[in-house]
C-alpha positions as CSV (number, residue, x, y, z in Angstrom):
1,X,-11.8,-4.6,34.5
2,X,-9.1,-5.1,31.6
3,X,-10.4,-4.1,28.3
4,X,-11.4,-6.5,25.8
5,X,-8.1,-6.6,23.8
6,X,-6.3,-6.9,26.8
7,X,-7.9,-10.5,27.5
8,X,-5.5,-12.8,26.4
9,X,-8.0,-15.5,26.7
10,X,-10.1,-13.6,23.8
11,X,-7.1,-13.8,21.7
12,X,-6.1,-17.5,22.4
13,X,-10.3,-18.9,22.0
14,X,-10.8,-17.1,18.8
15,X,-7.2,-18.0,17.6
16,X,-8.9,-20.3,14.7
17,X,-11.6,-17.9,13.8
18,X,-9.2,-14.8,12.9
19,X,-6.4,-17.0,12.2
20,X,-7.6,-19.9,10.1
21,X,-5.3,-21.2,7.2
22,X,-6.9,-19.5,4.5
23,X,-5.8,-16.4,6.3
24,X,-2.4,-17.3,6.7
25,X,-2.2,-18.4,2.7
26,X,-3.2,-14.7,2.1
27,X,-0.9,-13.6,3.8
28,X,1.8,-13.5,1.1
29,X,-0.4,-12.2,-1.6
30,X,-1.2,-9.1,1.0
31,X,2.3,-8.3,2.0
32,X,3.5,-8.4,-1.7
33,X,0.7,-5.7,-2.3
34,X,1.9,-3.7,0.8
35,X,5.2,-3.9,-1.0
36,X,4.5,-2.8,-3.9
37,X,2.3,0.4,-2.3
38,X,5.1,1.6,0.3
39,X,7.6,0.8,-2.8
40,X,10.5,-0.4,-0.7
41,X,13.3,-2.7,-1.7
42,X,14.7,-5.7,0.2
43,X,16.7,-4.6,3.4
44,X,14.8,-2.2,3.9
45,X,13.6,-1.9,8.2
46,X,9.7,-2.9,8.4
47,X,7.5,-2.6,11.6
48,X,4.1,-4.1,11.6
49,X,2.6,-2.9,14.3
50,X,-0.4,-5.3,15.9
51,X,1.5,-7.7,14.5
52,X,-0.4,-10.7,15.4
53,X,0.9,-13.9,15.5
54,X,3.2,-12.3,12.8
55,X,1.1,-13.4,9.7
56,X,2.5,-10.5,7.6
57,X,5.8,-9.9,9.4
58,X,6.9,-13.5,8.7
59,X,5.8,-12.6,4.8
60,X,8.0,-9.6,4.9
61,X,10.9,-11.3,6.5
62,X,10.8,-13.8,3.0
63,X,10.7,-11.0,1.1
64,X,14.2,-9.9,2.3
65,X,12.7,-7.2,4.9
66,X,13.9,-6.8,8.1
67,X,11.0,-7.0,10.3
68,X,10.0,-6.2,14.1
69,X,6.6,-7.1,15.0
70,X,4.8,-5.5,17.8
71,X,2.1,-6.7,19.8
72,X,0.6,-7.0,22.9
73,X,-0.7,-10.5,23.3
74,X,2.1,-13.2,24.4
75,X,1.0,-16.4,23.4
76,X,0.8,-14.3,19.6
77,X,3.8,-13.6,20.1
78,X,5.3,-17.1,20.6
79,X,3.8,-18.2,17.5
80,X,5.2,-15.8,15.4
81,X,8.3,-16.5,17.0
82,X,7.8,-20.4,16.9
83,X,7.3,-20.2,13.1
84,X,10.2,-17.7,12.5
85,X,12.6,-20.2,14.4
86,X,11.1,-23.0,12.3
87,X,11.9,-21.0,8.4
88,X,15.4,-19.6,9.9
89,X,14.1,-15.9,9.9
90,X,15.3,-13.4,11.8
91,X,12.3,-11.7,12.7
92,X,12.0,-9.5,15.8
93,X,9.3,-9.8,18.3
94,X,8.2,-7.1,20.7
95,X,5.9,-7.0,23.5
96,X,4.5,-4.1,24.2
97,X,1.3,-1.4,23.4
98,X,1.1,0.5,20.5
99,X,0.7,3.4,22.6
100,X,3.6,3.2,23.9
101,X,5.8,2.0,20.9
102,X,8.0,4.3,19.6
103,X,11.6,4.6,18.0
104,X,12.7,7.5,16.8
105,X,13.6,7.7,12.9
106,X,14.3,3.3,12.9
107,X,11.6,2.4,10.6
108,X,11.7,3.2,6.7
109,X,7.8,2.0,6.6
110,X,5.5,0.9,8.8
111,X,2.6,-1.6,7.9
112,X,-1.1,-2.6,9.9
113,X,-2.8,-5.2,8.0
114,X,-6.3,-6.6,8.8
115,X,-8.1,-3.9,11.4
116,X,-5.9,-3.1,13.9
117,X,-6.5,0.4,14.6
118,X,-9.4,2.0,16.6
119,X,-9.7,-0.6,19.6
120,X,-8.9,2.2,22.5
121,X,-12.1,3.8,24.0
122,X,-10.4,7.0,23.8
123,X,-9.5,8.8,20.4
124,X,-6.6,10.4,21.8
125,X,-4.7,6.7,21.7
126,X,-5.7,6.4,18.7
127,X,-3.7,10.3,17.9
128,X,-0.6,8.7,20.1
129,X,-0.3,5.6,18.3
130,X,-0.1,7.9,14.9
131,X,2.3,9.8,16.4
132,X,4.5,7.2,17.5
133,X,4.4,5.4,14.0
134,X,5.2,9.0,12.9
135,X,8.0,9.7,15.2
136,X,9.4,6.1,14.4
137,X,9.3,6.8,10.5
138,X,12.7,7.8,8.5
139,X,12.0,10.9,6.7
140,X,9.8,10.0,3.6
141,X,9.2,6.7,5.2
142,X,5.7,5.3,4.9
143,X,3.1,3.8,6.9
144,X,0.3,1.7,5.5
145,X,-2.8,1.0,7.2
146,X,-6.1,-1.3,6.1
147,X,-9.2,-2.0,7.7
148,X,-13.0,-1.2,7.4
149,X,-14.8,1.7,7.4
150,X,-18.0,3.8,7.7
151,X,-18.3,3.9,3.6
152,X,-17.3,-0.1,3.2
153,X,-19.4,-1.1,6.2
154,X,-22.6,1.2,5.0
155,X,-22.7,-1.1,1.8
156,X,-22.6,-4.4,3.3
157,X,-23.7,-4.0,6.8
158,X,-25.1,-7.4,7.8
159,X,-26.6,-7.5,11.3
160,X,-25.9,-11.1,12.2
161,X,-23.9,-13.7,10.5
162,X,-22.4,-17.2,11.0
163,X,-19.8,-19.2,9.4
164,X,-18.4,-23.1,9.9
165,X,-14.7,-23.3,10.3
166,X,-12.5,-25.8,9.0
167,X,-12.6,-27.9,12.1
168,X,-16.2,-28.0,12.5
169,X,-16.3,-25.2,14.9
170,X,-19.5,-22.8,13.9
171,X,-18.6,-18.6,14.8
172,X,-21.3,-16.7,15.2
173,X,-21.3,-12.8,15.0
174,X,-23.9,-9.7,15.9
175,X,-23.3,-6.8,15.2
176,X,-24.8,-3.2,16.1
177,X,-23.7,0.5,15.1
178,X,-23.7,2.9,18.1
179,X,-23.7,6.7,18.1
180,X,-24.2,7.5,15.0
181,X,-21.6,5.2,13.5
182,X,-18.6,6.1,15.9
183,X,-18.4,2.7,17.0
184,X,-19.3,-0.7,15.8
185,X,-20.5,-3.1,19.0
186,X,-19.4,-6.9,18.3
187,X,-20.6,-10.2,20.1
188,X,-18.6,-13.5,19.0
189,X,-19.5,-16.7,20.0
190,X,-17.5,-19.7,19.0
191,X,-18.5,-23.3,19.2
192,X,-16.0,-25.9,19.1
193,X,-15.9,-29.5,21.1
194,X,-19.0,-29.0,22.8
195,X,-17.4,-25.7,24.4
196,X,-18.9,-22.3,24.0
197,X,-16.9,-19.0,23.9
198,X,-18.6,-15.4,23.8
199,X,-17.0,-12.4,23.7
200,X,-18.2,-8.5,23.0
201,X,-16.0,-6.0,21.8
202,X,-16.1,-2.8,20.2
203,X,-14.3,-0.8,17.7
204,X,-13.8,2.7,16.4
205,X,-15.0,3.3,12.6
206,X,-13.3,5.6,10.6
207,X,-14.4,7.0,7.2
208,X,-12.0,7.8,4.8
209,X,-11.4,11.7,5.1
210,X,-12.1,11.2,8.9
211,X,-8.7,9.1,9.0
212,X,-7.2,11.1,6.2
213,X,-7.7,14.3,8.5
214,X,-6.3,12.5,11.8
215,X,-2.7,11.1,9.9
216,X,-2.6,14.2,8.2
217,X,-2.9,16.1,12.1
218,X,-0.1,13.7,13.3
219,X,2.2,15.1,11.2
220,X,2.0,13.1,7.5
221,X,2.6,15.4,4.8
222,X,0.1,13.5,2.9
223,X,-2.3,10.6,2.9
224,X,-3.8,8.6,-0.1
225,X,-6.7,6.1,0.1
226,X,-7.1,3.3,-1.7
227,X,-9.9,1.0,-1.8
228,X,-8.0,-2.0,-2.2
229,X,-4.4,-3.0,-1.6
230,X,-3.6,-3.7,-5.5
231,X,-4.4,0.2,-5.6
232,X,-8.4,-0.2,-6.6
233,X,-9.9,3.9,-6.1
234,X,-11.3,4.5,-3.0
235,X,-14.9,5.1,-4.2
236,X,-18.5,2.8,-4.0
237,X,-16.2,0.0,-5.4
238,X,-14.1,-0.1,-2.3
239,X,-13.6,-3.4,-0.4
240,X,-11.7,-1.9,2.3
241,X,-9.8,1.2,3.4
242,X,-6.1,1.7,2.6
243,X,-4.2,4.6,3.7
244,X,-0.7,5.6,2.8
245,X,0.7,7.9,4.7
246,X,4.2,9.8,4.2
247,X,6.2,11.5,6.4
């Protein structure tokens, strides 16, 4: 049985959950912010890695960048590509796993925005992936990572939420914390036109020194975290975790 981020009928049914307009609007603001933490000019050779439907790559590619986007999930991938064709930018989809991604010294920074990392069951992919970003780095290129964590999530830990979505569709969410916060178990359920889609999935949860100690064994020569991507400490105050990595 395929894994849960391997079901590309996940991906497409919760499209307008993950992928609303409001996130797409922020999208800007959040790559400027990456920007401005990898300090890279225009030109320089992006890869955002889980790209998505290529919120942030398409962002970068305004911003002068020259972007490849990598992701599993076709019909993602065709959006991204759509919207690049319809703006006249020359952004670069791949298709392929993250665990298997890898181009030696073609990158001068590397970006994951919006939890991306930590889906594989074992933390071993999680070690590959770094490495490949790694391998795939210039030297003294960076990578940039953000996403929640075991600090963030211990402050504002709700068990069960819901939300209405701009069409009228209602997304429901449950969640529970398993073996002593490795992993946090999610169940979705969407509700849109009558129709009903459910989905579980599970991710691994990081703390900060926990990531910190994994970049750092994939070969960064250092790693700072941040607690927001204008560069906010990462301390009680942090909304998420940001890493920068250099290698």
């Amino acid at each position: 049985m395929p894994a849960w981020y391997e079901d590309d009928a996940f991906w497409t049914a919760f499209y307008p959950a993950m992928f609303h307009e409001g996130r797409w609007d922020a999208a800007e603001d959040e790559a400027q912010a990456a920007v401005a933490l990898l300090d890279i000019e225009g030109g320089a050779e992006v890869v955002d890695f889980c790209c998505g439907p290529g919120r942030h790559a398409l962002a970068l590619a305004r911003m002068g960048f020259s972007v490849t986007g990598v992701d599993r999930t076709a019909p993602y991938l065709e959006i991204g590509r759509q919207r690049a064709k319809a703006e006249g930018l020359g952004v670069t989809f791949v298709q392929e796993d993250v665990r298997g991604f890898r181009r030696e010294g073609a990158f001068d920074a590397a970006v994951s925005l919006y939890t991306s990392f930590g889906y594989f069951e074992d933390p071993a992919d999680d070690m590959s992936v770094l490495e490949n970003l790694y391998a795939s780095l210039r030297p003294g290129g960076k990578l940039l990572m953000d996403m929640s964590s075991k600090e963030v999530l211990a402050r504002v830990f709700q068990p069960r939420s819901w939300s209405e979505l701009a069409d009228g569709s209602l997304f429901l969410e449950e969640r529970v914390l398993e073996n002593g916060w490795e992993r946090i178990q999610n169940r979705w359920i969407l509700i849109r036109d009558g129709e009903r889609y459910e989905k579980r999935l599970s991710l691994r949860i990081y703390s900060g020194v926990e990531l910190q100690t994994l970049m750092l064994a994939a070969g960064f020569v250092s790693v700072d975290l941040l607690g927001t991507l204008d560069g906010g400490p990462y301390d009680h105050t942090a909304r998420r975790l940001v890493v920068v990595g250099t290698r």
